[in-house]
C-alpha positions as CSV (number, residue, x, y, z in Angstrom):
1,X,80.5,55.3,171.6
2,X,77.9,52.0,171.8
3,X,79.0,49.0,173.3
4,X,80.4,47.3,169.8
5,X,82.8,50.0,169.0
6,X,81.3,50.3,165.8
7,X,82.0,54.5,165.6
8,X,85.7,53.6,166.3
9,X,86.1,51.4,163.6
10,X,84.0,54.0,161.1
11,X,86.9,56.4,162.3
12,X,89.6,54.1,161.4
13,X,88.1,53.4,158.3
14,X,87.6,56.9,157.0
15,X,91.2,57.9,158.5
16,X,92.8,55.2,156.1
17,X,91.0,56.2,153.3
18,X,91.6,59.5,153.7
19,X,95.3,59.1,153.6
20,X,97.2,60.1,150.8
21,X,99.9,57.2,151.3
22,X,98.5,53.8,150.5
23,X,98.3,51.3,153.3
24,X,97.6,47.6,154.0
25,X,98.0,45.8,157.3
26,X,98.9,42.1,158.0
27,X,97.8,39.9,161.0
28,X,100.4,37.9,162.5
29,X,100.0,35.2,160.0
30,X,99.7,37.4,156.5
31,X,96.5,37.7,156.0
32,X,95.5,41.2,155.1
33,X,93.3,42.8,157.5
34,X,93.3,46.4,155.8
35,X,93.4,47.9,152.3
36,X,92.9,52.2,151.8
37,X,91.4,53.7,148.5
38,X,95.1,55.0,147.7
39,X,96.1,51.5,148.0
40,X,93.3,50.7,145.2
41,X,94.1,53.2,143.3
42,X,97.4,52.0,142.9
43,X,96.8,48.9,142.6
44,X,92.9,48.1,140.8
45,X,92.3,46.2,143.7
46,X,89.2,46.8,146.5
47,X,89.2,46.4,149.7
48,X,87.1,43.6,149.1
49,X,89.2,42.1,147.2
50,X,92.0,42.2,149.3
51,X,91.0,42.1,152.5
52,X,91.2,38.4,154.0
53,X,94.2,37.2,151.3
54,X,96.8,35.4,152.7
55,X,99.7,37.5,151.9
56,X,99.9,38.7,147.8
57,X,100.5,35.2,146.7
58,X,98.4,34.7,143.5
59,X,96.8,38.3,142.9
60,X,99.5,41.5,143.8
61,X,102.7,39.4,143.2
62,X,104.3,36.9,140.7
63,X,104.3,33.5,142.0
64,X,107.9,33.7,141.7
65,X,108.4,36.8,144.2
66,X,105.1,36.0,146.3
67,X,107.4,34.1,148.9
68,X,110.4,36.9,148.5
69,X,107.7,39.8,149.4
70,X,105.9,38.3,152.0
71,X,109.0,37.1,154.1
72,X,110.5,40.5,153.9
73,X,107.5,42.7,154.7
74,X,106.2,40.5,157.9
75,X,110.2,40.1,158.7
76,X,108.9,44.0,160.1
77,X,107.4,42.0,163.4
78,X,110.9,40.8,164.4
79,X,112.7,44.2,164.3
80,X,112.4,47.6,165.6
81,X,111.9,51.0,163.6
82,X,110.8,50.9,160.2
83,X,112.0,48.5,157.3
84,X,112.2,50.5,153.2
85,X,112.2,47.9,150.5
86,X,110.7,47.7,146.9
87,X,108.8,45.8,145.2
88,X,107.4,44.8,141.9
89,X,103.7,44.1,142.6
90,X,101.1,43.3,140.0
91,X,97.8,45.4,139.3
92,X,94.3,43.9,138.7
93,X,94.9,44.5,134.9
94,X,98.0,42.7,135.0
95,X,100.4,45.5,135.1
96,X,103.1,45.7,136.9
97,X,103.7,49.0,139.4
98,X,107.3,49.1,141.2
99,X,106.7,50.2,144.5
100,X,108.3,51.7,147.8
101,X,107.3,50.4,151.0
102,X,107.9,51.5,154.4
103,X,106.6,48.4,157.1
104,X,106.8,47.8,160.7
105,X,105.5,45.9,163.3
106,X,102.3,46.0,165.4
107,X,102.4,44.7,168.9
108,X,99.5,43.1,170.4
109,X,98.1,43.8,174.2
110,X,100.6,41.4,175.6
111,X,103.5,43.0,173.9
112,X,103.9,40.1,171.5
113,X,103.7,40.7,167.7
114,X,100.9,41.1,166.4
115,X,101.0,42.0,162.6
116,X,102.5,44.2,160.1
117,X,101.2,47.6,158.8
118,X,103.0,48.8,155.3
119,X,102.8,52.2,153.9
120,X,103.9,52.4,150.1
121,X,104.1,54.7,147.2
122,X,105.1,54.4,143.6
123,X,108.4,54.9,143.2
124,X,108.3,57.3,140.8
125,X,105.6,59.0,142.8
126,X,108.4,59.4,145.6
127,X,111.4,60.4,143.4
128,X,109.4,63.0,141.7
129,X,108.9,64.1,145.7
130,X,112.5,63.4,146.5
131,X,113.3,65.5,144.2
132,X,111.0,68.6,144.3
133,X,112.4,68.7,148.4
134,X,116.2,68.5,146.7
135,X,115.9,71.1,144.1
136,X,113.7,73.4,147.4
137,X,117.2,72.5,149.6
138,X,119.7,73.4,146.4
139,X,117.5,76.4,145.8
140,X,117.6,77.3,149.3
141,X,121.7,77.4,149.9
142,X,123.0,76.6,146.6
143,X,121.6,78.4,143.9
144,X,123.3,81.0,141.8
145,X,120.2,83.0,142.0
146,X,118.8,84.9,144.9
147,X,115.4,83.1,145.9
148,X,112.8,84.8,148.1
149,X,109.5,82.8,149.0
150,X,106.5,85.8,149.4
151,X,103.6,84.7,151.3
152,X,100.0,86.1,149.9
153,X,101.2,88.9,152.4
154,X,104.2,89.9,150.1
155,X,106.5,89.6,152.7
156,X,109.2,87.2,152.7
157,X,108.6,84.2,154.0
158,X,112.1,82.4,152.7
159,X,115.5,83.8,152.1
160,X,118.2,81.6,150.7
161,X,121.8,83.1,151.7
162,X,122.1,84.7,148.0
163,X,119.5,86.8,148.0
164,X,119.9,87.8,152.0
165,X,123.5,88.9,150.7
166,X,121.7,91.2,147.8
167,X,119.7,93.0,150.5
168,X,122.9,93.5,152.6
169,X,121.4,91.5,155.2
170,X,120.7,88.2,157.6
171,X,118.6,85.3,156.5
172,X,116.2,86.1,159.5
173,X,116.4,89.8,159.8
174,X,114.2,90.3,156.6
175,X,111.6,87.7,157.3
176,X,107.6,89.2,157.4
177,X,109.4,92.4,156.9
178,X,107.3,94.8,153.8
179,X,109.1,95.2,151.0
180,X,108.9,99.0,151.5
181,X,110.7,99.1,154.5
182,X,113.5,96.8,152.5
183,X,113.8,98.6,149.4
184,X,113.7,103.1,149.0
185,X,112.9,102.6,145.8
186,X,111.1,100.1,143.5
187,X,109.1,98.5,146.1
188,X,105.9,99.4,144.1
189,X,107.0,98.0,140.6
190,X,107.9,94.6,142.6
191,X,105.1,94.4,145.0
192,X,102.8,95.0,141.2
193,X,104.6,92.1,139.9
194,X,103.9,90.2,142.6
195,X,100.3,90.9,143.0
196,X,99.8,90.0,139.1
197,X,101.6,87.0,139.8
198,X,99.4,85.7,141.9
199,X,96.3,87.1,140.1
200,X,97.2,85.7,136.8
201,X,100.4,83.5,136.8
202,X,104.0,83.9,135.9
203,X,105.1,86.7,133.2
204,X,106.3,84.8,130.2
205,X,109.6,85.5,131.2
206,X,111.8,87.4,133.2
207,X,111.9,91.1,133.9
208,X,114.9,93.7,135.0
209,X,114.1,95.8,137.6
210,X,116.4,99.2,139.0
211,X,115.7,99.4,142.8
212,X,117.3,101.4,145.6
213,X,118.2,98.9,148.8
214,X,118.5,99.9,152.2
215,X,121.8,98.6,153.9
216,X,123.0,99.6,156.8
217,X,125.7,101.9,154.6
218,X,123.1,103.4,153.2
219,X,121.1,103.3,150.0
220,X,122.5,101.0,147.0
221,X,121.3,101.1,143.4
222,X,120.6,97.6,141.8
223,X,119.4,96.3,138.4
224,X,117.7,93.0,139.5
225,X,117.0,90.3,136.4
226,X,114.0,89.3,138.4
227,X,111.7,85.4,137.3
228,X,108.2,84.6,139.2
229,X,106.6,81.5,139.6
230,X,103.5,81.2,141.6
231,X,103.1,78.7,144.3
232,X,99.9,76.7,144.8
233,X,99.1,74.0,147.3
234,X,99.2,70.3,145.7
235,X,96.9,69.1,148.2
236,X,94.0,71.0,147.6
237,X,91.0,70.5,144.8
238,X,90.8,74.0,143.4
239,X,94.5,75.9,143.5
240,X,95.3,77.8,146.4
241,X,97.5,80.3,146.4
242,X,100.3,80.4,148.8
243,X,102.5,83.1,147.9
244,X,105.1,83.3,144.5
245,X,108.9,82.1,144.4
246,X,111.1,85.5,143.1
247,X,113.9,84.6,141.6
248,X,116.4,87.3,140.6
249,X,120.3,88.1,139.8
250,X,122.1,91.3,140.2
251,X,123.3,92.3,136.7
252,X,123.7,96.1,138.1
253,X,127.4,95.8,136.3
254,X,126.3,94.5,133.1
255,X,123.4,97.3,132.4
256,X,125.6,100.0,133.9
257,X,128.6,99.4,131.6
258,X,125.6,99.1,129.0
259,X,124.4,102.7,129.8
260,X,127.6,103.9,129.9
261,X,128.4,102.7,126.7
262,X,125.4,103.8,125.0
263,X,126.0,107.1,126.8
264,X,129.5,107.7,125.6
265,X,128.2,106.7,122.2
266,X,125.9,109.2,122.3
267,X,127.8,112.1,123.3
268,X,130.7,111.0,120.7
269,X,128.2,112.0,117.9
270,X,127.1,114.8,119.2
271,X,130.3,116.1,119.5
272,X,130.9,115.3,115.8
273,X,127.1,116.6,114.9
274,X,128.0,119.8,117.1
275,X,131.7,120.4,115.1
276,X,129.8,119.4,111.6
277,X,127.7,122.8,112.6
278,X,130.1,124.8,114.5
279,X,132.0,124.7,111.1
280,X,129.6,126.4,109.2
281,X,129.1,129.4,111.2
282,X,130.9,132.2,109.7
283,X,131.3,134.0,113.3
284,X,133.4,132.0,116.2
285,X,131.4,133.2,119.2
286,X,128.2,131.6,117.0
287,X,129.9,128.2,116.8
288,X,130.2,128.5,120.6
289,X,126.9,128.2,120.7
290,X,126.3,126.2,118.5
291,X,128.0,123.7,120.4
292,X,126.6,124.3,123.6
293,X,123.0,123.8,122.4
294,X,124.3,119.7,121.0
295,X,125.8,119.4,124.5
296,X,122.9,120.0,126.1
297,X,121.3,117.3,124.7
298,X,120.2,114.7,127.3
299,X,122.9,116.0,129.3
300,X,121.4,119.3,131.4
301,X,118.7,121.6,131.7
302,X,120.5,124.2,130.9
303,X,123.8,126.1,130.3
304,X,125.6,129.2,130.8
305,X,128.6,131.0,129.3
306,X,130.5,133.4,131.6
307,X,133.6,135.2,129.9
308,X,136.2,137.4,131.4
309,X,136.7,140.6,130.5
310,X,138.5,143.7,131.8
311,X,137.0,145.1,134.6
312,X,135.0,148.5,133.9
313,X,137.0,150.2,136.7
314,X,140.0,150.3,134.8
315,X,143.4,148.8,134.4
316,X,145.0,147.0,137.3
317,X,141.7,145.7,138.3
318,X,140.8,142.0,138.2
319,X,138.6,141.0,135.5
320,X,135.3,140.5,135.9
321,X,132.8,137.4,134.7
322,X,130.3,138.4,131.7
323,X,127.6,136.2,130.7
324,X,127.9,135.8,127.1
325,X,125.6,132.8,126.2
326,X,122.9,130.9,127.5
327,X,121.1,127.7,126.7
328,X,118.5,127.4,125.9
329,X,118.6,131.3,124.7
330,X,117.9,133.8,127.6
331,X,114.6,135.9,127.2
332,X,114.6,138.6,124.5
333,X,116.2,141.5,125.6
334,X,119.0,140.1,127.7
335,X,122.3,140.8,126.3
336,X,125.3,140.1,128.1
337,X,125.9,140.9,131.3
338,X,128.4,141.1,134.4
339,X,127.7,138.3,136.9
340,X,128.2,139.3,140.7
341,X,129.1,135.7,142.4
342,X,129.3,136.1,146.2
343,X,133.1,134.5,147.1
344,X,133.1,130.7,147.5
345,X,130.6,130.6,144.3
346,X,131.7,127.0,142.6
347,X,132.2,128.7,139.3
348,X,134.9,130.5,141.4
349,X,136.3,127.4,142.6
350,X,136.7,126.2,139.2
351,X,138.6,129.6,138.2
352,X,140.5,128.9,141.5
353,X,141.1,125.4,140.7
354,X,141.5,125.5,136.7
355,X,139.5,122.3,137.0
356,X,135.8,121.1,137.3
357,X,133.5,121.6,140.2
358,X,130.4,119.6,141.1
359,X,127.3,120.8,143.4
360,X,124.3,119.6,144.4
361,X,121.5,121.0,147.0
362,X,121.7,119.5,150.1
363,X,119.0,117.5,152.2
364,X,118.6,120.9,154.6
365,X,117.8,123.5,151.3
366,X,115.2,123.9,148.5
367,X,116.3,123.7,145.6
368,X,115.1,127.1,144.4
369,X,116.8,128.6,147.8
370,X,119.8,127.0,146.9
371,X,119.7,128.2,143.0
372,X,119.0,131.5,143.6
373,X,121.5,132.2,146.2
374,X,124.2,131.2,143.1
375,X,122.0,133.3,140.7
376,X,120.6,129.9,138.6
377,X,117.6,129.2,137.3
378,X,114.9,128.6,139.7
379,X,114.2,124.5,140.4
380,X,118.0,123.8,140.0
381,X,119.7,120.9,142.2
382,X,122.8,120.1,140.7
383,X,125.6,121.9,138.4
384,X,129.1,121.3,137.0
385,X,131.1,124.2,136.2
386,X,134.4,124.1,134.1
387,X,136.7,126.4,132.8
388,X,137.9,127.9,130.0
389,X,141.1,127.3,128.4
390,X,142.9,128.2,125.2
391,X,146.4,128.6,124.4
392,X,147.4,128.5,128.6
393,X,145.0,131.1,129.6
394,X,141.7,131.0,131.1
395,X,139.2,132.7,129.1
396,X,135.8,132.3,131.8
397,X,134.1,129.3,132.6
398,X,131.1,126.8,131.6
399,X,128.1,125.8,133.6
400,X,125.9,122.7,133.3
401,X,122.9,123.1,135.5
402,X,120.2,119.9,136.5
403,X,116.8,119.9,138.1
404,X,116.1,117.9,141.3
405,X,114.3,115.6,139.1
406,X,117.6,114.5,137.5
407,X,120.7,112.9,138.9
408,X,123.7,114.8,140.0
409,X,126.5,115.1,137.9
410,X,129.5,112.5,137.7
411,X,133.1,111.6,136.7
412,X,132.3,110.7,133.3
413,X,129.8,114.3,133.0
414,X,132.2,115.7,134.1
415,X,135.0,114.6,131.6
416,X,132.6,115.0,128.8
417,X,131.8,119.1,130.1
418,X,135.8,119.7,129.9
419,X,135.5,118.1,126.2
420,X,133.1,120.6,125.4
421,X,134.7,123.5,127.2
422,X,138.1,122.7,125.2
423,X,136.6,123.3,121.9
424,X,133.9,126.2,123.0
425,X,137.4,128.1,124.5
426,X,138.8,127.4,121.4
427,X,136.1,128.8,119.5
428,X,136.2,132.1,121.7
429,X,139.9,132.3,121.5
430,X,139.5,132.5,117.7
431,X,136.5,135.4,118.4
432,X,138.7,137.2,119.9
433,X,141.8,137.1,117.7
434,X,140.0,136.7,114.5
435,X,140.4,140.5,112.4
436,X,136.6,142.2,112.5
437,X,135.2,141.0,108.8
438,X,134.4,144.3,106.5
């Protein structure tokens, strides 16, 4: 540094410019001693304009609030902290800007005052601000949506209380965590959305996504109504990328009742489609399957018909399981058939039970070990066997069978495979008592 200080003011000078808060200074007697380009820009006036002006009598202020302006802003020396007013100051044009100002005193070496520095801002400059930092706080606790800041990263960097509630977790716990390790499922499809969103800016509007989330009672399936917004610093020339606010709602109820609506729409007409044909087969046992082939209709993989007959080993012997049908139709060449279930077989349990049984492959077994100890198409994970009944007896039973690819079967599969069974029993009932045509 030479002997003039001339490098330390350089630094001061280029400090105040480079603030982004325009700022003036007053000696102790008002006269203006510094003036930044923000303060210019505001105002049209330079530096050299301003600098040396006694107060903003006659160039930034009215005449009439000159006195008002100056008494409050050097008023600063005399008390501690920092003062807020606003004023109405006047641009070189003649405008007027309203402005907020923050001022306080600068002491001299001796602990006397020695001036006044004061910060200001348009005011609408600083509500816009104000409010941008309200809506971020309201967002952040208040918000009927679940919000999650992503850093570039695509972690979370943010989690407002909603959305930590959605994951089944704390605010903290799932901060810089990836979003694989929070989600089983649709972590790809989100982290893809997220990557485009800060490639090329938000979707044009808001997109539903099914994920699987990882709580700590296990995995939940949600349907997320999901809005992006990408964040970019204001401060820099060219954007900058600093992450994208998700915003999404759980509407899991809504597109499930949806589904199952559509579902049991679906099934209603082919139940009526399925009776329309079954009518026009001349032979009962055809309309049987008939209707099996509408039921399996985005319902199963397949479908088997197992009858009881009289045992071959005479009278007083328990009847034994034939399989009569088969959907889609067996290979050429195979007729019916006796079916040998090992005991504990869940079409068994449904005989047992005169009621539906669900199974499903467990974690521990393949699904083609699984299928082909219960003598089912290879690849099968999940069935639902029924039963048969007509007029109080039990005529055999009806299996649905799913691949692993597929979801198991549920209550309302369930309740539609009894539907069916009721009218293919009935259809077999009438088989079997109908008189042999000439």
């Amino acid at each position: 540094m030479s002997a003039s200080g001339q490098p330390t003011h350089d630094l001061l000078a280029a400090l105040l410019d480079g603030m982004d808060a325009a700022l003036c200074a007053f000696d102790a007697d008002g006269v203006v001693t510094h003036w930044n380009r923000e303060a210019e820009r505001i105002l049209g006036w330079t530096a050299a304009e301003a600098v040396g002006r006694k107060g903003f009598s006659g160039w930034a202020a009215r005449p009439a609030d000159a006195q008002d302006v100056e008494d409050r802003l050097m008023a600063a020396q005399d008390v501690p902290g920092r003062q807020v007013h606003e004023f109405a100051l006047l641009t070189k044009d003649g405008g007027r800007v309203l402005v907020r100002t923050q001022s306080a005193g600068v002491p001299g070496a001796d602990g006397r005052p020695a001036g006044v520095y004061c910060a200001f801002t348009e005011v609408h400059a600083q509500i816009d601000l104000e409010r941008s930092i309200a809506l971020s706080d309201a967002l952040m606790d208040d918000a009927s949506w679940a919000v999650v800041l992503v850093d570039v990263d695509l972690r979370p960097a943010v989690v407002n209380a909603r959305a930590a509630r959605a994951f089944g977790s704390g605010r903290t716990d799932l901060l810089g965590r990836p979003l694989g390790d929070l989600l089983a499922q649709g972590a790809d499809e989100l982290e893809a959305a997220l990557q485009h969103v800060l490639a090329e800016g938000a979707p044009p509007g808001p997109a539903e996504m099914w994920v699987s989330v990882r709580t700590p009672e296990g995995e939940r399936r949600c349907c997320w109504r999901c809005g992006f917004v990408r964040l970019g610093s204001p401060l820099a020339e060219e954007p900058v990328p600093l992450g994208v606010g998700w915003l999404f709602q759980d509407v899991t109820e809504d597109r499930q009742d949806a589904l199952d609506t559509s579902r049991l729409r679906f099934r209603t007409a082919q139940l009526h489609r399925a009776g329309r044909a079954a009518a026009e087969c001349e032979d009962p046992a055809e309309a049987a399957g008939v209707r099996l082939d509408f039921a399996l209709a985005g319902f199963a993989d397949h479908a088997l018909l197992d009858v009881l007959e009289p045992s071959a080993d005479g009278p007083g012997k328990p009847p034994r399981l034939v399989r009569t049908i088969t959907a889609p139709p067996a290979p050429a060449g195979r007729g019916a058939r006796p079916v040998p279930y090992e005991p504990g077989h869940p079409v068994l349990q449904a005989l047992d039970r005169i009621g539906s049984v669900r199974a499903s492959a467990t974690r521990g077994e393949t699904a083609e070990g699984w299928a082909r100890g219960r003598l089912w198409p290879e690849g099968t994970a999940h069935a639902l066997c029924t039963v048969l009944r007509s007029r109080g007896r039990t005529l055999g039973a009806l299996t649905y069978l799913r691949s692993a690819s597929r979801s198991a079967f549920d209550r309302a599969d369930a309740a539609y495979a009894e539907e069916v069974a009721g009218r293919v029993a009935a259809d077999l009932d009438l088989a079997r008592t109908a008189p042999e045509r000439p």
